[in-house]
Residue, then its C-alpha position, 0 to 999 in steps of 0.5 A: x709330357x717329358x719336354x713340359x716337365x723339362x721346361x717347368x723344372x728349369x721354371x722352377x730353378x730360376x724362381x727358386x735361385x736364391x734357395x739352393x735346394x730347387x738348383x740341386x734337386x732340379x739339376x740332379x732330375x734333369x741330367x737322371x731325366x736323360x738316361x732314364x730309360x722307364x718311369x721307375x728310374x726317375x720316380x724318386x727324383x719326381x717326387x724330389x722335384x714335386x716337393x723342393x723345385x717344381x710342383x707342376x715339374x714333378x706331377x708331370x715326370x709322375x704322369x709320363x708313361x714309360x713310353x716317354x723315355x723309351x724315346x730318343x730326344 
């Protein structure tokens, strides 16, 4: 689920290039996403990211269970 989202916010980056605010926002959640270590780190960021970058991103990063970032990737 984690990957998915990664994938739908870089989507949402590139649709989204001639505003800034999907760049920054997508950028800020996808480095948070990596040294995020329960779903409580990123949920701030998910619900940034569901309103200015990615609407499937974010509902995704707010569907993942802390498991998902228990993992190494």
């Amino acid at each position: 689920m984690k990957t998915a989202a990664k994938v739908f916010i870089i989507i949402g980056m590139i649709v989204g290039a001639i505003a800034i605010l999907p760049l920054i926002f997508g950028g800020i959640t996808l480095s948070k996403m990596k040294a995020a270590t329960c779903k409580n780190d990123i949920t701030t960021w998910a619900v940034l990211t569901l309103l200015f970058c990615s609407m499937i991103g974010g509902i995704l990063l707010l569907c993942c269970k802390d498991e998902d970032f228990a993992s190494a990737e």
